[in-house]
C-alpha positions in Angstrom: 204.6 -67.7 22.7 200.9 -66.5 23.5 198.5 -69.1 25.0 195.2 -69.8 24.1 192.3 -69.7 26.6 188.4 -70.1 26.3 185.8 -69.9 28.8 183.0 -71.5 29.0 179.4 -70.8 30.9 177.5 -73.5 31.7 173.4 -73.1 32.2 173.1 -73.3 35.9 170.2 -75.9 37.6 169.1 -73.2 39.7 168.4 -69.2 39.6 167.2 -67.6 43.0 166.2 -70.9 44.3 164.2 -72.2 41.6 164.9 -75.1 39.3 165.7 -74.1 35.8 165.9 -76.7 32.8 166.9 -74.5 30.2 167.6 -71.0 28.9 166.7 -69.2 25.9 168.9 -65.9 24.8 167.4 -63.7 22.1 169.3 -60.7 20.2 167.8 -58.8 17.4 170.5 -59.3 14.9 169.6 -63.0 15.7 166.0 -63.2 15.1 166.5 -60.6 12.2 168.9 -63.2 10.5 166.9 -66.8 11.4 163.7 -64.6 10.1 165.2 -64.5 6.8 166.8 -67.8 7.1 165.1 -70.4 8.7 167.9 -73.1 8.6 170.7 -70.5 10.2 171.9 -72.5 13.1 174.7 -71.5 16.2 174.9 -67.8 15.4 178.3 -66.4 17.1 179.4 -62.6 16.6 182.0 -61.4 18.6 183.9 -57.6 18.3 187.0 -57.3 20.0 187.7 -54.6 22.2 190.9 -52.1 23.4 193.7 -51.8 20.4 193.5 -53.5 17.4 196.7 -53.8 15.2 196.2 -53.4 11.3 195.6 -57.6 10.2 194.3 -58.5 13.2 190.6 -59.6 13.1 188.3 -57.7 14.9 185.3 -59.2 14.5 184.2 -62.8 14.4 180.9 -64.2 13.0 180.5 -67.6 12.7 177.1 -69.4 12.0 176.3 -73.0 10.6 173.9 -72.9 6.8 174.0 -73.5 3.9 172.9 -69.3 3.2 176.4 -67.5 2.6 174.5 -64.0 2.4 173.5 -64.5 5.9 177.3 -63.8 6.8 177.4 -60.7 5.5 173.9 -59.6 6.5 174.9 -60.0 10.2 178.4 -58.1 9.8 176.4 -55.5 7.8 173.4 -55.2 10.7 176.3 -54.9 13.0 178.1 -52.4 11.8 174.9 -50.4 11.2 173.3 -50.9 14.3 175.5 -51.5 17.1 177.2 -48.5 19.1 180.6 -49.6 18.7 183.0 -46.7 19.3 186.2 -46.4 17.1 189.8 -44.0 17.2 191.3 -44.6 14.1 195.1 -44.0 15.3 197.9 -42.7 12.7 201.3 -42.3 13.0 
């Protein structure tokens, strides 16, 4: 049976010897998405990479509001703008 395993980064107290408090990560999906919806909290996108079987999910979006359209507006922006490359395999 397959295991399960996360990873998690932790914000580091230090960067080339000088203190750090906090970091702040901006992608333009993300500030397209919060510009529309204010209340969008926790955005998470992630595409999987390598081969995909048919059923599988290969992408994951996951967000916290109460805007459902805000969903499909990141997988939409995402398909449309990233460079993701894609070999449709038959048999």
């Amino acid at each position: 049976e397959p295991s399960r395993s996360h990873m998690f980064r932790t914000t580091r107290n230090n960067f080339e010897g000088k203190k750090v408090v906090q970091l702040e990560y901006e992608a333009y999906i993300y500030t397209d998405i919060r510009a529309r919806w204010p209340t969008v909290k926790h955005i998470c996108a992630h595409h999987r990479l390598g081969l995909v079987p048919v059923n599988e999910a290969s992408v994951i979006i996951g967000l916290i509001s109460s805007q459902r359209e805000a969903v499909q507006f990141c997988i939409d922006t995402l398909k449309a703008t990233v460079p993701i490359l894609k070999k449709v395999k038959t048999p």
